[in-house]
matplotlib code that plots the C-alpha trace (Angstrom):
import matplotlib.pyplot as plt

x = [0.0, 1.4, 0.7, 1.0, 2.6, 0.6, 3.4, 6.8, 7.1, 4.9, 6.9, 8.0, 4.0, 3.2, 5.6, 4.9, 0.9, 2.3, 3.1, 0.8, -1.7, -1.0, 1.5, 3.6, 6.8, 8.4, 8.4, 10.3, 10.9, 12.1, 14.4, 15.0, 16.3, 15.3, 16.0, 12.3, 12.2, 15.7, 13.9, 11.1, 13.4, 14.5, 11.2, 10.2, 13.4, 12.5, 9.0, 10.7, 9.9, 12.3, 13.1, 14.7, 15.2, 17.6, 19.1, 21.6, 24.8, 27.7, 30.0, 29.3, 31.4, 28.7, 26.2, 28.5, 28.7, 25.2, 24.2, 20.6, 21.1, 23.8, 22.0, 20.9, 24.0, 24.6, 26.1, 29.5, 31.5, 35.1, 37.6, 41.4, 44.1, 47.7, 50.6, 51.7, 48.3, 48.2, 51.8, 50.5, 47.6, 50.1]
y = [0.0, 3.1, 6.3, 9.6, 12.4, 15.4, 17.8, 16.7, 18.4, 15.7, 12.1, 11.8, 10.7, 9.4, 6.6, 6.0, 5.7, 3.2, 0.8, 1.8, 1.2, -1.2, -3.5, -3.9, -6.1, -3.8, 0.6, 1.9, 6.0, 8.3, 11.3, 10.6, 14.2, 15.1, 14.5, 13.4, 11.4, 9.5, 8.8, 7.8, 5.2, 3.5, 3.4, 1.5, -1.2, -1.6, -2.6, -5.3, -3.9, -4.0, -0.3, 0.9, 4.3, 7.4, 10.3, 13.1, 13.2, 12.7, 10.3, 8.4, 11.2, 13.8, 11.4, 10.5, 14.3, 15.2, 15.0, 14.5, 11.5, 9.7, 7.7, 5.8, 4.1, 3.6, 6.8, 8.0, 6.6, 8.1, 6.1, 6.5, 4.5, 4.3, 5.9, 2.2, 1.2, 4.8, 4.0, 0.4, 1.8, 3.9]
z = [0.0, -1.4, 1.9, 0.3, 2.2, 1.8, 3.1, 3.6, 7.6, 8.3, 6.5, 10.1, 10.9, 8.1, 8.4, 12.4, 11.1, 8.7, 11.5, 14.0, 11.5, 8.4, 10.4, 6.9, 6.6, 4.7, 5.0, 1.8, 2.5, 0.2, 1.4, 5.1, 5.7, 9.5, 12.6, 13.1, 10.7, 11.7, 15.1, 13.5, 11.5, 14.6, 15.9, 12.6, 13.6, 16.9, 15.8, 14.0, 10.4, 7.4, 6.3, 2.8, 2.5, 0.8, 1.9, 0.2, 0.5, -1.6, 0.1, 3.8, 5.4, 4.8, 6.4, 9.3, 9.8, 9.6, 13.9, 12.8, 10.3, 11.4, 13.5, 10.1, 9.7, 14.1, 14.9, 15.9, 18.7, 19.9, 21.3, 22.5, 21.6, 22.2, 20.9, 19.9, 18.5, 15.7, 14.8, 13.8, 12.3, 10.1]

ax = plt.figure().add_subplot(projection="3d")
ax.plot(x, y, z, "-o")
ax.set_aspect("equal")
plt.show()
């Protein structure tokens, strides 16, 4: 079942009616651009549904650096390693 998204401030809704409503296997989004609409993403995965969706960018980095969509691909962690470890690293 194709939902229609009569303006896109409100995707974000649309696709939490989607499984509150239709239980679907599958939720395929296009443009995933907010930071609404990245929580409601993770709302769709916890519910156990199966999500393909796009969002701009030109290479991963711009995603990783985007603070409101890179939860799409887990986030960011920092970490500190030794002196030794970056020298073997190169």
């Amino acid at each position: 079942r194709r939902m229609q998204v009569p303006k896109t401030e409100l995707q974000y809704k649309i696709m939490l009616e989607a499984i509150e409503n239709h239980m679907p296997q599958v939720i395929v989004i296009d443009e995933i651009g907010t930071k609404l609409e990245a929580l409601a993403t993770r709302t769709i995965a916890e519910k156990g549904v199966q999500l393909v969706g796009t969002t701009h960018g030109n290479c991963l980095e711009n995603l990783i650096k985007n603070p409101s969509l890179s939860d799409l691909i887990g986030g960011v962690q920092y970490v500190t390693i030794s002196d030794e470890e970056a020298k073997r690293r190169g």
